[in-house]
N, C-alpha and C positions, 0 to 999 in steps of 0.2 A: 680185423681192422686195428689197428696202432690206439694203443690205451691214452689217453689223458690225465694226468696228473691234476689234480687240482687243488686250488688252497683250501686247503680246511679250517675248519673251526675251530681254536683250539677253546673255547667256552661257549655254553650256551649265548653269552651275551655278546661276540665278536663281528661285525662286520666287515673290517676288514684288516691289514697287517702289513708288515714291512718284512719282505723277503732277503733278511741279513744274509744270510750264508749258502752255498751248494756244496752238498761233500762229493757231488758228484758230476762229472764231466760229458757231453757228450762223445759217446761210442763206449761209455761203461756200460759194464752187464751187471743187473742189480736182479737182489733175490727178496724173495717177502720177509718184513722185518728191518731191512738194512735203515739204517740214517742216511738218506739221500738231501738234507737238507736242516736250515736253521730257523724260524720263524719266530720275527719279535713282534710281543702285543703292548697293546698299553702298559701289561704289571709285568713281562717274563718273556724270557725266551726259551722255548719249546722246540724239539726235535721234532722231524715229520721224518716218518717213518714210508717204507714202499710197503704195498698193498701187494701188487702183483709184480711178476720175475719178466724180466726181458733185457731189451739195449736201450739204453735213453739215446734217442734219435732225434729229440730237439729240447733244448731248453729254453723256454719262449718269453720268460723272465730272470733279467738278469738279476744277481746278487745286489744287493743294497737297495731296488725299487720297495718306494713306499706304496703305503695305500692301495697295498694288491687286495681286490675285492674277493671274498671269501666264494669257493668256486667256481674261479677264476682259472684257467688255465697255464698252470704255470710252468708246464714240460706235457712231452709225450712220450711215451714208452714204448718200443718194435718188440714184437711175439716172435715167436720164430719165425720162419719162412716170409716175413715180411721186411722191407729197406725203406732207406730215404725218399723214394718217392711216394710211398704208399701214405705220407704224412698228410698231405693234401687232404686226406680223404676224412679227418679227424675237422680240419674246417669245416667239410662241407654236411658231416649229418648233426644232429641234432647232441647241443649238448652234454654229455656225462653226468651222470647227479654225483653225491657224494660221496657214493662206494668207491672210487678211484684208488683213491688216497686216503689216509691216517692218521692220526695225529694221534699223543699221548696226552691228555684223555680227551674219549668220544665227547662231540658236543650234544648226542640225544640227551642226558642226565646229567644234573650236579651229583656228583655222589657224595655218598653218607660219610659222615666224621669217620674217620679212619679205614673209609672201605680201601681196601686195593683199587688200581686201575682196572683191573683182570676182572676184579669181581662186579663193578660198575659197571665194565661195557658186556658182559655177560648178563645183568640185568635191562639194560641197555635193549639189550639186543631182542628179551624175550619178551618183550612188556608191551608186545602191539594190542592184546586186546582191548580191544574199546578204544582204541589210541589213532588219531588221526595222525598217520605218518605221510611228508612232504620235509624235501629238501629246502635247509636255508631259504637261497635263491629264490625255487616256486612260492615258499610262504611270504618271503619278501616282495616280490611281482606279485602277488595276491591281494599282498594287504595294498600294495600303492594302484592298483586296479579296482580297489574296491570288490574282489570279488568272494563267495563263498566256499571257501576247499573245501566245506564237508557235503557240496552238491559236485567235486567232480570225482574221475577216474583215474587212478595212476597207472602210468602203462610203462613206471620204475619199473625193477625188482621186486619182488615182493610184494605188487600193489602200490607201488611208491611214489609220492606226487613227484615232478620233476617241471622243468622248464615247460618243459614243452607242452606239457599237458594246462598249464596255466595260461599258456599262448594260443594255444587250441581256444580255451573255453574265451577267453581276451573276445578272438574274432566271429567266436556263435553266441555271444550275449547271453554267459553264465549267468545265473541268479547274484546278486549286487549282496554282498554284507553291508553292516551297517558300518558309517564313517566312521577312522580312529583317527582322534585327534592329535595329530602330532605336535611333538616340544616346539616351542618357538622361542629362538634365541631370547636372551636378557636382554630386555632395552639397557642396560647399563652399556651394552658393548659401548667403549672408542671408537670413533675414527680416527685412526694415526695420522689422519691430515691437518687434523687438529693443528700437530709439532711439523715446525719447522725438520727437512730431510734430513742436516746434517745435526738435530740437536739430539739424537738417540741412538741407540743401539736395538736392532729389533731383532729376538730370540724367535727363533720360530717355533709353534708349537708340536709338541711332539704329541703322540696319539696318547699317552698316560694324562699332560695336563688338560686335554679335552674332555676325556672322561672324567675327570676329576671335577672339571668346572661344571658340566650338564649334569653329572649328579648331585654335586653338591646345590646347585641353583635349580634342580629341582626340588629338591629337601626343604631347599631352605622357602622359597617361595611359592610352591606350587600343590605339594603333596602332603607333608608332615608339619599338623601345628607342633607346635615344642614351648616349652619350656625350659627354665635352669632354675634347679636348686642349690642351694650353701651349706656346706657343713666346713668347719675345722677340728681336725681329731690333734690330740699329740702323739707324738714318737718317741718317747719315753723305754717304753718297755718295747719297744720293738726294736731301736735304735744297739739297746742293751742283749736283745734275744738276735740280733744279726751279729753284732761283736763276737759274740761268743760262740756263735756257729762256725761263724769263718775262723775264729780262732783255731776252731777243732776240725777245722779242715786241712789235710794232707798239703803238703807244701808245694809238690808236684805228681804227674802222675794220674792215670786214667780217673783217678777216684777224686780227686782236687777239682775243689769248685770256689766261686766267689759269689754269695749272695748278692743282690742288690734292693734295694727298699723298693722297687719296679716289683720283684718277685714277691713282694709280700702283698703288696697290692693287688696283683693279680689274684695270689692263694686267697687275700681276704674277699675279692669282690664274685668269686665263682662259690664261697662258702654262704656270700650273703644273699645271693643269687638263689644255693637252693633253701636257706632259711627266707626270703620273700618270693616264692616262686612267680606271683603274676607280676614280678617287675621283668622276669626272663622269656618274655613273650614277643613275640611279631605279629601285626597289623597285615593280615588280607581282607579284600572284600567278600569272601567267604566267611572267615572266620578269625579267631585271633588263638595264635599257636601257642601255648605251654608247652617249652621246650624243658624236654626229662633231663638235659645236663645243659652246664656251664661251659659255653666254648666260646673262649675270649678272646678278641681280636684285639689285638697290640700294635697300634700305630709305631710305621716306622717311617722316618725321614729317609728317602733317598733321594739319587739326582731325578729331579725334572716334578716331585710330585709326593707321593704319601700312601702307603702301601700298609694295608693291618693284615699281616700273618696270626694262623690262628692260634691259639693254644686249645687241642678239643680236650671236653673233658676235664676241664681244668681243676672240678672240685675232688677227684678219685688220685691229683700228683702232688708228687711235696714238692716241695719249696728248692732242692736240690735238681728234681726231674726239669718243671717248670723254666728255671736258670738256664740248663742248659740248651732246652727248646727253643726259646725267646733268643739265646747269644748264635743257634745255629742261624735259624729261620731269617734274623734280622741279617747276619752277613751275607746268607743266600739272595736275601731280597734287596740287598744294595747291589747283587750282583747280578738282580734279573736272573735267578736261576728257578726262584720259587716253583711248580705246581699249582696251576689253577686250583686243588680242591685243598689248598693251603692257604688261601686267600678268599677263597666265596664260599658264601654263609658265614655262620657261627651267628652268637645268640646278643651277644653285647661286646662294648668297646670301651677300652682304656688309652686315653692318651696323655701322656707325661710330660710336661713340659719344665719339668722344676729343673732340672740339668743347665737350662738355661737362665734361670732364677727368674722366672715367669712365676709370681706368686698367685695369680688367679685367673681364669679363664674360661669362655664356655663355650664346646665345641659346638660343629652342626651333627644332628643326627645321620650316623652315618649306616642306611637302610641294608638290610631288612630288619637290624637290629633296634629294638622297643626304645634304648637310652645307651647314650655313650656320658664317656665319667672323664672330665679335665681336672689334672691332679698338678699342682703349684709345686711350688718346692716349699721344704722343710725349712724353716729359718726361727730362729729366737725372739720370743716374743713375750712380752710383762703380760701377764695372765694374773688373776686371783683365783686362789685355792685357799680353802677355808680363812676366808674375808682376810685374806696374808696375800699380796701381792709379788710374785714369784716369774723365774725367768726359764720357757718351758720352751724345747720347739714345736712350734706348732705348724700344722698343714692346712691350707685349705684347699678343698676338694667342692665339683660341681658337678652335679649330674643333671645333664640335657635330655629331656622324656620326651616321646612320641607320646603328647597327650591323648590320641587316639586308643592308646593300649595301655600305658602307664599314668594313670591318673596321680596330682599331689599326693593321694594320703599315699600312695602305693609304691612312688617313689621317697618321702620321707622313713618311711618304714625303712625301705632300704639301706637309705644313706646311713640312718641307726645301728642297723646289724654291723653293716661297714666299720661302723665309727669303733663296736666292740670289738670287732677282728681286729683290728689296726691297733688299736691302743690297750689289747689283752690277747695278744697274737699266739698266749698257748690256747687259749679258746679251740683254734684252726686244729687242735690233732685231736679233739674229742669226737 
């Protein structure tokens, strides 16, 4: 029977996606591995890969459709000895689960700081025991059914829940899970009828600024109390210990770099991170994670939204490595090319707004991470230093806590260590 392609997942947290591109035509003959296609999500766009070798005998979504739901049929593929008529036959049985098709990376796991793909979907792969496996789709029809997947059968692959097996149980009155309460829109939403038709311009939203607003309005209202704290450090000796780096930096050429006062903040806040380790922690209803490294998420502005590429690792790079992470990462992610496991996770968050001479600010906690750090710009400022009134630049800087897991004394602590890296920046190579 005639294979179906279908839209995958390209993250655990995807439902569904906008089918930008086809590299492939119908009546090509595709082999396992080929890029047969282009898939953009909210942060990326992501190549889909073919699973299984045959003829694409229909393409049943065209290039450019948004809001293709994940396992969703989006082509079909002819085996040998079979033709265009035998397509029919893919309507009429029972949906495909998510072995079809591929995507770079599997949506079973987030993987580890710096795993491979290879090595991800090979964990991926072997990790059923004790592991209730069900496709997207059936857990999705599951949960809005109210029902319990670990009272049914999968009659997948493998034991695999699948559609059908969740439609089965739908009509013999499976045992009922308990209700999960889903998000409910922000009453702040507009109605655009408010304005007059012709007084506006209306931007449609794209799938990045939805996820952006649902998680942030969950943050902010619904999940994570938070706080903000104040510190101002100076730039002094840091200002003077970047001159002089860059100075000694090659003119051109693979080994030529350009520091930025970005990069020193990040080296300071993954140093200060493992000098207070419970501010480097995440909030679950199990438990509250102490994370063994510093992997900083580095907000970057792009079109339509706000994307923190990670730096893993960040306390084991210099200041040289770091630079040029942040200058790839950030051009990749204005360009929608990122890796999902370049963007989800990491431990805490940096966001810089001093570029714009934003001198103070407090972001919202941006989850799973404990506390994110809004960093001003640098600007001159009458200080006293021994009771001598003096003109120093100063910064101020705020850190936003998941009071749940970072309590005041456990964020001041930090801001502290901070404050020493920043304004005694050889500190950072002892």
């Amino acid at each position: 029977m005639p294979t179906p392609i279908l839209m995958p997942a390209l993250s655990p947290t995807m439902e569904e996606g906008t089918l930008a591109k086809w590299n492939v035509k119908e009546g090509d003959t595709v082999s396992s591995g080929d890029v047969i296609a282009e898939i953009e999500t909210d942060k990326a766009t992501m190549e889909v890969e073919a699973v299984d070798e045959g003829v694409v005998g229909k393409i049943v979504v065209p290039a450019g459709t948004e809001n293709v739901k994940v396992n969703a049929t989006i082509a079909i593929l002819l085996g040998d000895g079979e033709s265009a008529g035998d397509i029919g036959k893919v309507a009429a049985a029972p949906k495909a689960n998510g072995s079809q098709a591929a995507a770079k990376p599997q949506p079973a796991a987030v993987p580890a700081p710096g795993a491979s793909p290879a090595r991800t979907q090979a964990a991926a792969s072997s990790s059923s025991n004790g592991r209730l496996h069900a496709s997207p789709l059936a857990k999705r029809l599951a949960r809005n059914a109210g029902l319990d997947l670990s009272t049914l059968k999968g009659t997948g692959p493998h034991g695999r829940i699948v559609k059908r097996d969740v439609e089965a149980a739908s009509k013999g009155g499976a045992p009922k899970a308990a209700p999960v309460q889903a998000f409910a829109p922000s009453p702040a939403s507009v109605d655009p009828r408010l304005y007059p038709a012709d007084s506006y311009t209306a931007v449609k939203l794209d799938g990045m600024r939805k996820v952006i607003a649902r998680r942030l309005t969950q943050s902010f209202n619904n999940e994570v109390p938070h706080f903000p704290l104040n510190i101002d450090v100076e730039l002094t000796n840091l200002l003077a210990a970047r001159a002089a780096l860059n100075a000694a930096s090659p003119k051109e050429g693979e080994n030529a770099y350009k520091l930025s006062v970005n990069d020193f903040i990040i080296k300071a806040s993954a140093m200060a991170l493992k000098k207070v380790p419970n501010a480097n922690a995440t909030y679950t209803d199990e438990a509250i994670l102490l994370h063994k490294h510093a992997d900083i998420g580095v907000a970057v502005a792009i079109d339509g939204g706000l994307i923190t590429p990670i730096v893993w690792k960040a306390e084991t790079k210099g200041l040289k490595a770091i630079s040029a992470e942040v200058k790839d990462m950030a051009a990749r992610a204005r360009a929608k090319k990122l890796k999902p496991e370049e963007y989800q996770g990491g431990t805490f968050s940096v966001s810089n707004l001093g570029m714009f001479g934003i001198t103070s600010f407090a972001s919202i906690v941006n989850q799973p991470h404990g506390a994110i750090m809004s960093v001003g710009a640098g600007e001159e400022r009458a200080v006293v230093r021994n009771g001598q009134i003096v003109v120093r630049t100063m910064m101020t800087v705020t850190l936003t806590c998941d009071h749940r897991v970072v309590d005041g004394a456990v964020g001041a602590e930090f801001l502290a260590a901070f404050k020493q890296f920043i304004e005694e920046p050889a500190l950072m190579l002892l």
